[in-house]
C-alpha positions in Angstrom: 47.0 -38.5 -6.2 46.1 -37.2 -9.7 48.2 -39.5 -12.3 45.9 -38.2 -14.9 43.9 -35.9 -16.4 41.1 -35.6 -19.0 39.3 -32.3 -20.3 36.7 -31.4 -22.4 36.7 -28.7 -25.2 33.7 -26.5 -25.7 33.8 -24.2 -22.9 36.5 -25.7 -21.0 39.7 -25.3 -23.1 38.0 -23.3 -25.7 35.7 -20.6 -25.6 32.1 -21.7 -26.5 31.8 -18.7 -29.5 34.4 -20.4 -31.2 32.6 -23.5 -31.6 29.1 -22.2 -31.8 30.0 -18.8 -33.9 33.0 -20.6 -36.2 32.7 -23.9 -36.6 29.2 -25.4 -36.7 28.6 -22.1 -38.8 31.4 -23.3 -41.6 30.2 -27.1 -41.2 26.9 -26.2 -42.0 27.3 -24.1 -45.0 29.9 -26.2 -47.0 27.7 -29.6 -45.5 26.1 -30.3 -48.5 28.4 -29.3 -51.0 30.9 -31.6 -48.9 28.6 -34.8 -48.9 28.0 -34.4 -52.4 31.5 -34.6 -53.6 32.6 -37.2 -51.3 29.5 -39.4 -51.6 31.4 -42.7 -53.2 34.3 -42.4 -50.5 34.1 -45.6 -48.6 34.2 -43.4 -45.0 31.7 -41.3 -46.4 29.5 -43.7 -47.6 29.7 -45.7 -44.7 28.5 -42.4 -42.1 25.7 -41.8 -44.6 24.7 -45.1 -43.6 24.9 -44.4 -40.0 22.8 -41.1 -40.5 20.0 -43.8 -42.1 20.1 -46.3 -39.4 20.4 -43.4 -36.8 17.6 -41.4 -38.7 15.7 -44.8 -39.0 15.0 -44.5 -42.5 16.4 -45.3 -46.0 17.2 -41.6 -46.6 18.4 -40.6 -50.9 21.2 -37.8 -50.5 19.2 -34.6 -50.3 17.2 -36.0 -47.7 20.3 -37.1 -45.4 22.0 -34.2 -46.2 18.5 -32.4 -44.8 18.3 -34.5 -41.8 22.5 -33.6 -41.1 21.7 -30.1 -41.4 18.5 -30.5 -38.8 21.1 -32.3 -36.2 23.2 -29.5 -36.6 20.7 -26.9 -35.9 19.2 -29.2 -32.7 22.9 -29.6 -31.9 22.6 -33.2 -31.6 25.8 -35.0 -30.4 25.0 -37.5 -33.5 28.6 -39.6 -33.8 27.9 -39.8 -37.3 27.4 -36.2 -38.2 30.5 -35.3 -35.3 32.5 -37.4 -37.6 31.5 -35.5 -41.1 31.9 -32.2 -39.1 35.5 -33.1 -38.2 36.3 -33.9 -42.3 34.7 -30.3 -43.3 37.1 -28.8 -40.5 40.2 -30.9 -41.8 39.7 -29.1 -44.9 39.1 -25.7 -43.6 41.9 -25.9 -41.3 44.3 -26.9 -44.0 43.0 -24.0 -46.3 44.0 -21.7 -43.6 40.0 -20.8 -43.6 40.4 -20.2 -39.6 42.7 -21.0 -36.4 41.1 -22.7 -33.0 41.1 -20.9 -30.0 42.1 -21.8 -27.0 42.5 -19.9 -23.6 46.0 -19.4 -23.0 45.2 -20.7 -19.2 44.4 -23.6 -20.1 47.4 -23.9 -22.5 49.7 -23.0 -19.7 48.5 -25.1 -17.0 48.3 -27.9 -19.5 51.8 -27.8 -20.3 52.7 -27.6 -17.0 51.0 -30.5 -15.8 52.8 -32.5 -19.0 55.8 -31.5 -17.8 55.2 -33.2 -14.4 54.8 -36.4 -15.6 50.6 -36.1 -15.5 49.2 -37.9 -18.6 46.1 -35.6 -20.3 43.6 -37.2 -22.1 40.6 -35.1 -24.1 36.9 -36.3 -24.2 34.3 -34.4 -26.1 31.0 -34.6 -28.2 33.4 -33.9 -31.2 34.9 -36.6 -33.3 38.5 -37.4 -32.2 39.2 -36.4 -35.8 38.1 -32.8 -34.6 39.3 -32.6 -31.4 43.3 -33.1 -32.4 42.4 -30.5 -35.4 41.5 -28.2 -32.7 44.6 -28.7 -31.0 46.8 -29.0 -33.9 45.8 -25.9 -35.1 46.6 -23.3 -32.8 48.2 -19.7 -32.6 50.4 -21.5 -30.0 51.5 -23.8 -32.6 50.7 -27.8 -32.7 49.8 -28.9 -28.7 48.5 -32.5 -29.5 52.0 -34.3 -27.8 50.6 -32.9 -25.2 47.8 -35.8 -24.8 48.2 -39.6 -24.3 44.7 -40.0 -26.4 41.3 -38.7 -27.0 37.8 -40.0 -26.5 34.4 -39.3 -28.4 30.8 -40.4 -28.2 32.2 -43.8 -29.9 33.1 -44.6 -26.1 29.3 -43.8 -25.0 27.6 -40.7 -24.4 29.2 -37.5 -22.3 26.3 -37.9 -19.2 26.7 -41.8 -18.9 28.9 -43.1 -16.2 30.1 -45.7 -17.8 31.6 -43.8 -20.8 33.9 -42.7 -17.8 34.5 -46.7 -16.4 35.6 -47.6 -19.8 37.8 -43.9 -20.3 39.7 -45.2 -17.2 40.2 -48.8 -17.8 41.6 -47.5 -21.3 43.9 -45.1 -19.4 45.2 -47.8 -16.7 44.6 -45.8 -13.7 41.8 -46.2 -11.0 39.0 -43.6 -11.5 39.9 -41.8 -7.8 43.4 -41.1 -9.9 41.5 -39.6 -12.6 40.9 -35.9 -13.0 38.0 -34.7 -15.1 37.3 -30.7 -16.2 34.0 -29.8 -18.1 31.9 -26.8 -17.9 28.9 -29.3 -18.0 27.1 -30.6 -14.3 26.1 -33.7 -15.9 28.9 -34.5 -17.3 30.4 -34.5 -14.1 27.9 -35.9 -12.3 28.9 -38.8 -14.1 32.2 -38.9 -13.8 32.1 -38.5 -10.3 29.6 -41.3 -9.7 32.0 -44.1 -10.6 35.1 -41.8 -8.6 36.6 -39.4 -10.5 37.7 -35.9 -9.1 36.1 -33.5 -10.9 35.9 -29.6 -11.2 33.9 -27.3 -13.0 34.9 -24.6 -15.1 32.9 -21.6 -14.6 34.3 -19.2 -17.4 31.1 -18.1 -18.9 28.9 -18.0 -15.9 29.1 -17.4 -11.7 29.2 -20.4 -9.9 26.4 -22.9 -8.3 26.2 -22.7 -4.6 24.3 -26.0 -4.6 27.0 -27.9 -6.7 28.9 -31.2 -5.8 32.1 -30.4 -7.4 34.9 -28.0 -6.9 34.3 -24.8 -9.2 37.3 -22.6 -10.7 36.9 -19.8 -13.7 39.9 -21.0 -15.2 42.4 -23.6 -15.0 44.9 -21.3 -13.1 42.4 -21.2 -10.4 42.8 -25.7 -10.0 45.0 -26.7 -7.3 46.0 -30.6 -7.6 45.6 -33.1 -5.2 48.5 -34.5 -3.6 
């Protein structure tokens, strides 16, 4: 019986353009400006450190600030530059500079599994910071009671099973309880290997004959389990 359920973002519940097209766009153009106004704020300071010991070099400002900028064109799942990414959002978001999208599907079904008593959880590349922005921010209005809590790459990376181990002993329930949506194989190729269900979202592409896990195109196409 499903008791919970955790979802990713980027392609899942929101379409990948937004991300890709919107938001790493905006990041990267107001990046440096960003880093080099906020340099002396003790958060700040402290990820520019994490960009040197990530980097592995003592990096001066323009130099970090280049090697942020490189992540961001590699698309690196860095936790450091996920975390300055989500600051540069806060501020666009509150400047009204853009809304998130998210499919109304996924909205719907969402709410509908709250409303049953199923606790939802969120897990992405993108700081946690950035994933309740997302959610906060929405032409359906603030969603983020819907989730119990959200998980980043500060919990391990998105393709390692025991990110997922440690995701479910932070929920309470036993992984075959545990429901987990991405559009990524990996990513549930790991979840599954320490007992999630899983199912893959197909929205921007047909589905994989060979795959392991149940396949819908969007989340009015996911039947629960029991």
């Amino acid at each position: 019986m499903i008791k919970a359920i955790v979802t990713d973002i980027e392609g899942t519940t929101s379409s990948l353009s937004f991300v890709k097209d919107v938001l790493f766009p905006y990041a990267r153009g107001k990046l440096p400006d960003y880093v080099r106004q906020h340099l002396n704020e003790p958060y700040v300071k402290q990820l520019l450190a994490d960009t040197c010991h990530e980097a592995g070099a003592k990096l001066n400002i323009e130099a970090a600030i280049a090697q942020l900028i490189q992540w961001i064109d590699q698309d690196k799942k860095i936790t450091s530059l996920k975390a300055l990414q989500g600051l540069i959002w806060e501020a666009g978001y509150k400047q009204g500079d853009f809304k998130s999208h998210l499919y109304q599907d996924a909205i719907d079904n969402l709410k509908a599994w709250k409303a049953k008593g199923i606790f939802l959880y969120v897990y992405s590349s993108g700081s946690v910071l950035a994933q309740k922005l997302l959610f906060a921010h929405t032409d359906s209005g603030d969603l983020t009671p819907l989730f119990s809590g959200y998980f980043d790459t500060t919990i391990g990376g998105k393709k390692e099973s025991d990110s997922y181990r440690k995701i479910a002993e932070e929920i309470g329930y036993p992984a075959h309880n545990i429901l987990f949506l991405s559009d990524i194989k990996e990513e549930l190729d790991a979840a599954k290997a320490i007992g999630y269900k899983t199912i893959w979202l197909t929205r921007d592409h047909g589905p994989d004959v060979h795959a392991e896990h149940r396949q819908v195109s969007c989340f009015d196409d996911i039947e629960l389990e029991g």
